[in-house]
C-alpha positions in Angstrom: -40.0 65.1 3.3 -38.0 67.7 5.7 -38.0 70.9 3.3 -36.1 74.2 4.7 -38.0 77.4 2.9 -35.8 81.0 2.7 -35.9 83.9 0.4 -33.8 87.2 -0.1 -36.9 89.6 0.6 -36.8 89.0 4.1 -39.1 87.4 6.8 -42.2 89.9 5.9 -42.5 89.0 2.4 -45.8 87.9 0.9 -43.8 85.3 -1.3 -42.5 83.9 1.4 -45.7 82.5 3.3 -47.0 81.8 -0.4 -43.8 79.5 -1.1 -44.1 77.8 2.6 -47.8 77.4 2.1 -47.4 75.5 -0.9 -44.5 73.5 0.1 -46.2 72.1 3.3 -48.2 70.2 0.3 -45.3 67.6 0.1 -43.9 67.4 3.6 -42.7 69.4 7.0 -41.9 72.8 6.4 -39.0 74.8 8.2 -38.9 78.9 7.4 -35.3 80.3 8.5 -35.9 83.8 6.3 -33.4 87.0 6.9 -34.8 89.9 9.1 -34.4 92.0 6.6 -34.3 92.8 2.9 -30.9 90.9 1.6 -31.6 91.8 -2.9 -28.6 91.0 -4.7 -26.8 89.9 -2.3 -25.5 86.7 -4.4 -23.4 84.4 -2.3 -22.5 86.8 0.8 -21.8 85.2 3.9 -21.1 86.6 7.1 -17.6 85.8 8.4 -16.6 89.1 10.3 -19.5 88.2 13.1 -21.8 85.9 14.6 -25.0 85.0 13.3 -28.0 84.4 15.1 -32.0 83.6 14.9 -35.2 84.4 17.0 -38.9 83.1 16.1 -40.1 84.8 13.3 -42.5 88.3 14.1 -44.8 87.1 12.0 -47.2 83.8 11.8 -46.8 81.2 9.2 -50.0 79.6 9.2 -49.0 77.0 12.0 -45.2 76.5 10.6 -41.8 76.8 12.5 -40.7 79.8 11.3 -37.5 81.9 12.4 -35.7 84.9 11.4 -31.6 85.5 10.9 -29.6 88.2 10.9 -27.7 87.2 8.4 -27.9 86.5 4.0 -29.7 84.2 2.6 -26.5 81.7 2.5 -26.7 82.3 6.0 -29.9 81.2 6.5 -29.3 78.0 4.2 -26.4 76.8 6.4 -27.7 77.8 9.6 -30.7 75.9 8.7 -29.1 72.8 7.4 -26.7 72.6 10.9 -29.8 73.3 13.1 -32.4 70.7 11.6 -31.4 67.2 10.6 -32.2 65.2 7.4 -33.5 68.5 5.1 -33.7 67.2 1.6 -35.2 70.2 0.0 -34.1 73.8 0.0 -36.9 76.2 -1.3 -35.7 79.8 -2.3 -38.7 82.5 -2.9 -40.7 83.2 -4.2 -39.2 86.2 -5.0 -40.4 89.8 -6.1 -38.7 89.9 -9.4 -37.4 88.0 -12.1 -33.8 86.3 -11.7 -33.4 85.8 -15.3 -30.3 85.8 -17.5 -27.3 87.9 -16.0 -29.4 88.0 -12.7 -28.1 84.5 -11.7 -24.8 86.2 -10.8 -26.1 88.6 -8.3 -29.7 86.8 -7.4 -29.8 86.0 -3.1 -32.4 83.6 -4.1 -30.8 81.7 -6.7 -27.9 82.2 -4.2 -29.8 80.2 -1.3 -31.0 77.3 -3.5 -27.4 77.6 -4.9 -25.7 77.4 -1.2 -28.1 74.6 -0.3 -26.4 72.2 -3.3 -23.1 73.6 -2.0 -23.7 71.0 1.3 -25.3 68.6 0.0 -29.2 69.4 -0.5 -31.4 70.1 -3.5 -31.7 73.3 -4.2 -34.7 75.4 -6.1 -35.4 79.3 -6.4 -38.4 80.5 -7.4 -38.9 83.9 -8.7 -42.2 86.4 -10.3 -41.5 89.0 -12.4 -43.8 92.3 -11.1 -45.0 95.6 -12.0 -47.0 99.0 -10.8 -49.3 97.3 -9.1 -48.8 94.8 -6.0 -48.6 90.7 -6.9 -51.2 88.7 -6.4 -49.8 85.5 -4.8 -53.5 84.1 -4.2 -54.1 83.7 -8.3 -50.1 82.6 -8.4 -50.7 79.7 -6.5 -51.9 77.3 -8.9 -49.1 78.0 -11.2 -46.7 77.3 -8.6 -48.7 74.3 -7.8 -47.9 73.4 -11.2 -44.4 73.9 -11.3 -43.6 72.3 -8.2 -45.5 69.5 -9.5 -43.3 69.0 -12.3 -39.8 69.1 -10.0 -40.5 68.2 -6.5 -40.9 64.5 -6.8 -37.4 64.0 -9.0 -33.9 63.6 -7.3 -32.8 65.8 -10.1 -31.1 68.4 -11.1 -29.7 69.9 -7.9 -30.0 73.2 -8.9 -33.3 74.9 -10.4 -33.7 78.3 -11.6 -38.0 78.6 -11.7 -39.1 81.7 -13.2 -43.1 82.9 -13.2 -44.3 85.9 -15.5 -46.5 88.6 -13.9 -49.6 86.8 -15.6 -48.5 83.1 -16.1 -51.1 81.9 -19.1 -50.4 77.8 -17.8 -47.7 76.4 -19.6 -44.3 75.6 -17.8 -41.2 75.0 -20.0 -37.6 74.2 -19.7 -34.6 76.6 -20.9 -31.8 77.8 -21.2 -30.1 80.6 -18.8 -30.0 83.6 -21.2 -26.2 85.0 -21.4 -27.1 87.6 -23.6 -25.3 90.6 -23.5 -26.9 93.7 -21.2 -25.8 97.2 -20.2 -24.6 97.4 -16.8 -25.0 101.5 -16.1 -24.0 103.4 -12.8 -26.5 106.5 -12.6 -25.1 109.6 -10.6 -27.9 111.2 -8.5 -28.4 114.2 -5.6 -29.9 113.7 -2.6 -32.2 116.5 -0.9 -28.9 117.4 0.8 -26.8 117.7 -2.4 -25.1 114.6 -1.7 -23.8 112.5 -4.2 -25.3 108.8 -4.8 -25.3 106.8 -7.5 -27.8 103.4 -8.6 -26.4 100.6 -10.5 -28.8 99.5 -13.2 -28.8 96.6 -16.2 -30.9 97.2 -19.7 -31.1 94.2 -21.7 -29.3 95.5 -25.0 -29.6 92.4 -27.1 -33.4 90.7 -28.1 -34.2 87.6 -26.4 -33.1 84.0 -27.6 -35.9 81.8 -27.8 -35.7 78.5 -26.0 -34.3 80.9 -23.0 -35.4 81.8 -18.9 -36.0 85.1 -20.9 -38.4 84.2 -23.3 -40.4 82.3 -21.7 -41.5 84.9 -19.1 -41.7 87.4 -21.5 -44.0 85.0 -23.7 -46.1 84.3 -20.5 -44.8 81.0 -20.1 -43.1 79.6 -16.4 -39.5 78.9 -17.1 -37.6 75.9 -15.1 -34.1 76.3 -15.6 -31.7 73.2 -14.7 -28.3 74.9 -13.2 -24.4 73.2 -12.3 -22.1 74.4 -9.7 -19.2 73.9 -12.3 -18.0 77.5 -13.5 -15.2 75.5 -15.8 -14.9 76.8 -19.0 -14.9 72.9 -20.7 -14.4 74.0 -24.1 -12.0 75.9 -23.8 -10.0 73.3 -21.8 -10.4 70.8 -24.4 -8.9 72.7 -26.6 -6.1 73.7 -24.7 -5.3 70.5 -23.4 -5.6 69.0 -26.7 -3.3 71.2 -28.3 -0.6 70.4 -25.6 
């Protein structure tokens, strides 16, 4: 198995060489990471300019590794033209949950996402983190487990894999959450008197159980199966029934 591995936190992220490390378990492994932090940003491509990708800065325990200067779409499609036959896309493992809402805005569900887009399976994996630094060593095992539990099936495309800050064993499957949350803009100073502002979301509703929500906040590791198809299928029953 040919599996291409990228993230969203950039080449220099700890999750990174954690999530290629353990993914060298079930085949050849291929790091195309941006050079850069690229948080939240979703499905961006870059159209205005070229794209382009040097060996990675950083060693990867013996794996071909590269860096783009680009999203992490970027570096799922550049990846896929440059090295033939990938069947796995690996997204992760990022610092932070992509729960609920997140999907919409997430650069590693985004990745996994863009992966399925040309054909390819795609899977993000995400920790939820705190005060204190993660500790990817006494994550492995759980992400051991969980790739356990997916790697080895054709399907679904698209997985949403989401790991508490202290994961207590058990994995699960849900439900995306689409429970409603606060979207706030905060207005802030700088040291100059400058105005800037921070977008924030606050989960205003209490979680549903059976959800990506839950689950981490239980201490469980959530595996959520995702579609491409943004069709609203109710709805288009109804209104094609009526007609």
């Amino acid at each position: 198995m040919k599996i291409l591995v990228t993230n969203d936190d950039g080449i220099y992220s700890p999750g990174l060489l954690c999530l290629a490390k353990q993914a060298s378990r079930y085949g050849e492994v291929i790091v195309m990471a941006p050079d850069v932090e690229q948080s939240s940003m979703g499905q961006a491509i870059t159209s205005s300019k070229p794209i382009s990708y040097k060996p990675s800065p950083i060693h990867f325990d013996g794996l071909e590794a590269y860096r783009v200067n680009g999203t992490p779409s970027d570096c799922v499609a550049l990846g896929l033209h440059l090295f033939e036959d990938v069947d796995l896309v690996l997204s992760g493992i990022n610092l932070g949950s992509n729960l609920g809402n997140s999907a919409w805005h997430s650069g590693t569900l985004s990745a996994a996402r863009q992966a399925v887009l040309f054909g390819v399976r795609g899977i993000a994996l995400s920790v939820s983190v705190g005060e204190t630094e993660t500790d990817f060593e006494a994550l492995e095992p759980f992400v051991q487990d969980a790739l356990e539990e997916v790697v080895g099936n054709k399907e679904p495309e698209l997985l949403n894999i989401n790991f508490p800050r202290s994961p207590r064993g058990q994995v699960v499957w849900t439900n995306q959450s689409v429970r409603q949350y606060d979207g706030k803009v905060i207005a802030q100073s700088d040291p100059m008197g400058r105005s800037h502002f921070w977008f924030t979301v606050i989960p205003i509703e209490p979680v549903d159980e059976g959800s990506d929500r839950w689950a981490v906040k239980t201490g469980k590791t959530s595996i959520t199966p995702m579609v491409l198809d943004l069709t609203d299928n109710e709805y288009l029953k109804k209104i094609n029934g009526s007609s």
